[in-house]
GUPA-552097 format. One record per residue (C-alpha): residue in one letter; x, y, z. Coordinates in steps of 0.001 Angstrom, whole numbers, padded with zeros to 6 digits, always signed. Example, Ala and Ser with C-alpha at 12.3 -4.5 7.8 and 13.67 -1.06 7.14 Angstrom:
BEGIN
a+012300-004500+007800s+013670-001060+007140
This chain:
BEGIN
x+000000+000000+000000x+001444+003041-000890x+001378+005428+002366x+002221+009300+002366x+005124+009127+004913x+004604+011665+007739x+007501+013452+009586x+006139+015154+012872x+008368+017897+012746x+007071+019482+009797x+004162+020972+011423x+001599+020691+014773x-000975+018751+012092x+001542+016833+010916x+002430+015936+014519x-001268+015370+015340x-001366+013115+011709x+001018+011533+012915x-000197+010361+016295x-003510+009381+014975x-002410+007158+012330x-000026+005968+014969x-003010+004845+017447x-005361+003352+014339x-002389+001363+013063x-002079+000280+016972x-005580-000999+016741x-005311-002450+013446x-007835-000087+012004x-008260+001064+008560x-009182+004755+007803x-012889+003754+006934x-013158+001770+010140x-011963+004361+011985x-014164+006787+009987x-017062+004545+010823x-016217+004803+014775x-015633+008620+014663x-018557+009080+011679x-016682+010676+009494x-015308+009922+005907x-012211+007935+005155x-011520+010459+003013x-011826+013412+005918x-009442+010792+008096x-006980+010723+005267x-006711+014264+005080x-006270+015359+008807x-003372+012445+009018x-001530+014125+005853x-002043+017645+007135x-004583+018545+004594x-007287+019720+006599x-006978+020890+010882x-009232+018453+013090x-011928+021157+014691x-013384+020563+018111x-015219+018215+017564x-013200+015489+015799x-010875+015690+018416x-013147+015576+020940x-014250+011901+018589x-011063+011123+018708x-010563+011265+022258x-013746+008695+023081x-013152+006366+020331x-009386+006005+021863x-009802+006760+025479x-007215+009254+025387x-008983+011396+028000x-008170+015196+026185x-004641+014484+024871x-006088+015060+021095x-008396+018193+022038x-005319+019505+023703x-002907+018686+020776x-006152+019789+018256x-006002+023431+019860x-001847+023445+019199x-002845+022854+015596x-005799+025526+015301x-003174+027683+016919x-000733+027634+014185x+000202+030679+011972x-000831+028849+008574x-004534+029538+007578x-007035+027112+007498x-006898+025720+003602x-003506+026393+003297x-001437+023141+003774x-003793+021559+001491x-003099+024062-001198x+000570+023263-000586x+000330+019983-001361x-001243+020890-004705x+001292+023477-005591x+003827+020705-004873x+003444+019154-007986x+001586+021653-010000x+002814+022331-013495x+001677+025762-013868x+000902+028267-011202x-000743+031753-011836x-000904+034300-009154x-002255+037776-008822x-000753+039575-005287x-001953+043196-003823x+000212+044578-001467x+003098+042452-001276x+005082+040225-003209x+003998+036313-003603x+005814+034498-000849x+007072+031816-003723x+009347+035300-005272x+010460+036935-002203x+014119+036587-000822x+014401+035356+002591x+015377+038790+004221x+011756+040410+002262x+009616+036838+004181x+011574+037702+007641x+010467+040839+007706x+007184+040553+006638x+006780+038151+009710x+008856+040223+011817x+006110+043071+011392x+003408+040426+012636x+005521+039220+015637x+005513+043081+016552x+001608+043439+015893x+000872+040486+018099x-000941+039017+015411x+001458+036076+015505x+004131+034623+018114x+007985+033934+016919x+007784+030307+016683x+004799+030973+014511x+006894+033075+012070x+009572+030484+011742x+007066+027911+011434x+006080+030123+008244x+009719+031055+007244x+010338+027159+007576x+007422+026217+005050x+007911+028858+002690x+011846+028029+002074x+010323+024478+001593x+007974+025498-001004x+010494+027939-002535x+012989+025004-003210x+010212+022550-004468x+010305+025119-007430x+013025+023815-008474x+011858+019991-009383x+012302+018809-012886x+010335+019634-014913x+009944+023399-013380x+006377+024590-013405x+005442+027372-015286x+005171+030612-012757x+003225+033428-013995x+002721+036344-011542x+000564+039480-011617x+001964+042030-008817x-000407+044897-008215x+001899+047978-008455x+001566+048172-004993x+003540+044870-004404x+007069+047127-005768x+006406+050326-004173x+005404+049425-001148x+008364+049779+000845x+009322+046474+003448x+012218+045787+005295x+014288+048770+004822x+015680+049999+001657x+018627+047523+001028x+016149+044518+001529x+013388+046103-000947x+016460+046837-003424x+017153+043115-003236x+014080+041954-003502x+013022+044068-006874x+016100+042487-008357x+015028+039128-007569x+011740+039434-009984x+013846+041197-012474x+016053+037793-012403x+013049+035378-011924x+011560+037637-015477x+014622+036086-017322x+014171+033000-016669x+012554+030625-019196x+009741+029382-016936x+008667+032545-015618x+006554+035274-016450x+006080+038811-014225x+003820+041338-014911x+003130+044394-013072x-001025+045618-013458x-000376+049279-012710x-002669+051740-010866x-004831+052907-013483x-005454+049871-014545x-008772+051033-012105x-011451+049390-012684x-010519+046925-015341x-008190+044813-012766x-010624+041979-011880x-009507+040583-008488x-009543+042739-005211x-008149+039709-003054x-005097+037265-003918x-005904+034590-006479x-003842+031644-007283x-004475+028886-010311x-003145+025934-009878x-003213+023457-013039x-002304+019932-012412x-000409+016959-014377x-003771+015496-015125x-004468+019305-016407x-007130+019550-013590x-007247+023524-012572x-008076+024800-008810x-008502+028271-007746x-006983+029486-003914x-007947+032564-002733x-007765+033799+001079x-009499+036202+003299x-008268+037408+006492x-009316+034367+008702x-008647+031552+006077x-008167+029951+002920x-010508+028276+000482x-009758+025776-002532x-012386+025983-005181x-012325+022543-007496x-016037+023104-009334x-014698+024088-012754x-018377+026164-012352x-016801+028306-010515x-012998+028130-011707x-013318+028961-015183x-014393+032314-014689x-011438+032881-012261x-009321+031734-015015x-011288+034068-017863x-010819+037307-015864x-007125+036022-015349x-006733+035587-018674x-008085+039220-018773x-005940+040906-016414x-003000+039071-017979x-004115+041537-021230x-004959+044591-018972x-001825+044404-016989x+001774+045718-018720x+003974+043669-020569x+006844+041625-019193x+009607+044045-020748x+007438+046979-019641x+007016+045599-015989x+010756+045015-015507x+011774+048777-016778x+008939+049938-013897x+010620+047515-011455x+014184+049326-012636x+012751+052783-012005x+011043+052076-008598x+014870+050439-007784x+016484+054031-008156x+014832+055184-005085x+016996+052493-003351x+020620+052492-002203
């Protein structure tokens, strides 16, 4: 059988995957007869022991009567709830794993698969200081987004084609010498043969489609899935009903926006401003 192999130390879900795939293997249980036991899916058991989904309240409290563990998984359920990632996310990480073409469209800042690792530390340096996260949260996300970064780099590459709001290269983060380094990074990643940035400029107005971050994923089987997050979490979107408009005003703001050559000489001139 051909088993997803989990390593605890890559996140609190993977720890609590972990642990109860541990405990059913102790009892000799498959997923569906443990998903009979707790009345849930196989499928929803498959995906909180491979980190795709966060057990909520009430599967752990499930959890802890079908295995008389007292509270140990509510207590180890509220770790993972606790963790800086949003809900949604580590499933769309999986995906992007192996994805052969990703498309993203960023306001604000630049997508966390193009930024250098002094641009990510400071971006989660500015939530430490806000209190919106703690510091083991930020390396937890400085851990999984160097892991992401270097998946990337699998053979073959994936096609990356980014949209970056103007805002993403004028506003300023980290200090001048890290936003210096960071604008040269896209004008590197624009070279390269699997990558594409574009910049959709401010009067693009009305005409620029998305008001929230939007990622396309297309698969190997050439399967598309649409990601998009709001403050509290993120939310994978499969029905091609609702997809394929995603990808149509994509498509459109991929026209609207400035050309690649054009994007890099706006990238060059925002870069004077820096030492």
């Amino acid at each position: 059988m051909n088993r997803k192999k989990l390593n605890p130390e890559d996140s609190p879900g993977a720890a609590f995957g972990q642990r109860l795939r541990r405990l059913r293997d102790g009892r000799g249980w498959t997923q569906d007869e443990l998903a009979v036991r707790m009345r849930y899916t196989g499928t929803h058991i498959s995906a909180i022991e491979t980190g795709r989904r966060s057990p909520t309240p009430r599967f752990t409290a499930s959890a802890d009567k079908v295995f008389g563990t007292g509270d140990q998984f509510e207590r180890h359920g509220r770790a993972v709830r606790h963790t800086a990632l949003l809900e949604g996310f580590p499933e769309y990480v999986q995906i992007e794993s192996d994805a052969t073409e990703i498309r993203l469209f960023e306001l604000g800042i630049i997508p966390g698969l193009l930024q250098t690792p002094e641009y990510a530390a400071a971006i989660a340096s500015g939530a430490v200081r806000r209190g919106a996260i703690t510091e083991q949260q930020a390396e937890e996300r400085l851990t999984l987004l160097a892991r992401r970064q270097a998946s990337m780099e699998r053979a073959p590459r994936p096609l990356v084609h980014a949209v970056l709001d103007e805002s993403c290269i004028r506003r300023p983060v980290g200090g001048p010498t890290v936003m210096n380094a960071q604008l040269m990074r896209l004008v590197e990643l624009a070279e390269l043969p699997n990558t594409i940035v574009q910049v959709a400029p401010y009067d693009l107005g009305e005409r620029r489609p998305f008001d929230l971050p939007v990622t396309l994923l297309t698969r190997t089987d050439r399967s598309q899935i649409a990601y998009a997050e709001s403050a509290q979490q993120g939310r994978l979107e499969r029905d091609m009903r609702f997809v394929q408009p995603m990808l149509t005003a994509y498509h459109q703001l991929q026209v609207e926006s400035m050309p690649q050559a054009a994007s890099v000489g706006m990238i060059h001139e925002v870069r004077k401003g820096t030492p």
